[in-house]
N, C-alpha and C positions, 0 to 999 in steps of 0.2 A: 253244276250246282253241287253244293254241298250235300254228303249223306247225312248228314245231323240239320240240316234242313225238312221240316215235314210239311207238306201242300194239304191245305183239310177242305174241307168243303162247309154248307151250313149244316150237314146232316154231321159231319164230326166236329164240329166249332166246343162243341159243348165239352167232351172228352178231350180234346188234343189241347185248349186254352183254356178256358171255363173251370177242370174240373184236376188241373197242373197243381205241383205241389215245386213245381218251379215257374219261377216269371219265365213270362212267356213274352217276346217284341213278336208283335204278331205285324206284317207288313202286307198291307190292301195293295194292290198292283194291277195292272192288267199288261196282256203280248205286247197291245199296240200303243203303249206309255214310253216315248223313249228316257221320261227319266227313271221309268223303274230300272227298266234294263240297266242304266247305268249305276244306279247303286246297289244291284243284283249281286255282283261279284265282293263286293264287298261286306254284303249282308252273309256270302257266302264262307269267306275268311271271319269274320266275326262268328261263325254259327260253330266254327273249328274250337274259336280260342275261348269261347265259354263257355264250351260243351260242357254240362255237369251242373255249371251256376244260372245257366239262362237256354230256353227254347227258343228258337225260330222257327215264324211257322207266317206260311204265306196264301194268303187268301187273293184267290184269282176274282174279281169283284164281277167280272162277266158272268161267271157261271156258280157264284156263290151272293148271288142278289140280294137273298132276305137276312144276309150275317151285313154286308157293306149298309144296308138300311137302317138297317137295328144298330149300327155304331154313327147312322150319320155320317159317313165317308160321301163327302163330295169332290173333293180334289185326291189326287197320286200323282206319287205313293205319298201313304200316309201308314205311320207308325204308332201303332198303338202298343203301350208297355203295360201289361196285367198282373198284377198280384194276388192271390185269389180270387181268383174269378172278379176281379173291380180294375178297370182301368185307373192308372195311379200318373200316367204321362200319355204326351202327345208330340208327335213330331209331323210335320207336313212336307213334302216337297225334299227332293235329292239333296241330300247337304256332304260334303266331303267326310271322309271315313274319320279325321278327329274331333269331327261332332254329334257322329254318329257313336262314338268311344263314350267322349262326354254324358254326351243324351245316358246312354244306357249305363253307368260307372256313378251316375248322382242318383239313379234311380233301380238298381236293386241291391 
């Protein structure tokens, strides 16, 4: 994983997304998802080349319950893109890395 990748939990949802002064694609996931894992690496390359313009920040929905609730995450991965603290896009489900470019390129 990338080191400009941040893993928060619901007790730092608030600080690490919520309270950014950069958009933040925050990515719901869980271990036993195989299609997170597969767009994991690529969340991981993307987290390199917009480091500065965009955070990555990935909530584990096992162990961070009342943050995947409070957004309504029912399927993953699901992408959620915030701009002060308001979610402004939405992406569901593993999509190939140039729509994942797309997604986040039309939306911060």
């Amino acid at each position: 994983m990338s080191d400009n990748i941040i893993n928060t939990t619901d007790d730092n949802f608030q600080a690490d997304v919520l309270a950014s002064d950069t958009p933040v694609l925050v990515d719901f996931w869980a271990g036993w998802c195989a299609p997170c894992k597969a767009i994991a690496p690529i969340l991981a390359e993307l987290a390199n080349e917009y480091n500065g313009k965009l955070k990555i920040v990935k909530v584990d929905v096992t162990t961070a319950e009342a943050t995947a609730v409070n957004y309504n995450i029912r399927n993953i991965p699901a992408l959620l893109l915030f701009k002060n603290g308001e979610v402004v896009a939405q992406q569901v489900g593993a999509v190939p890395r140039s729509k994942l470019v797309d997604f986040i390129d039309s939306n911060i």
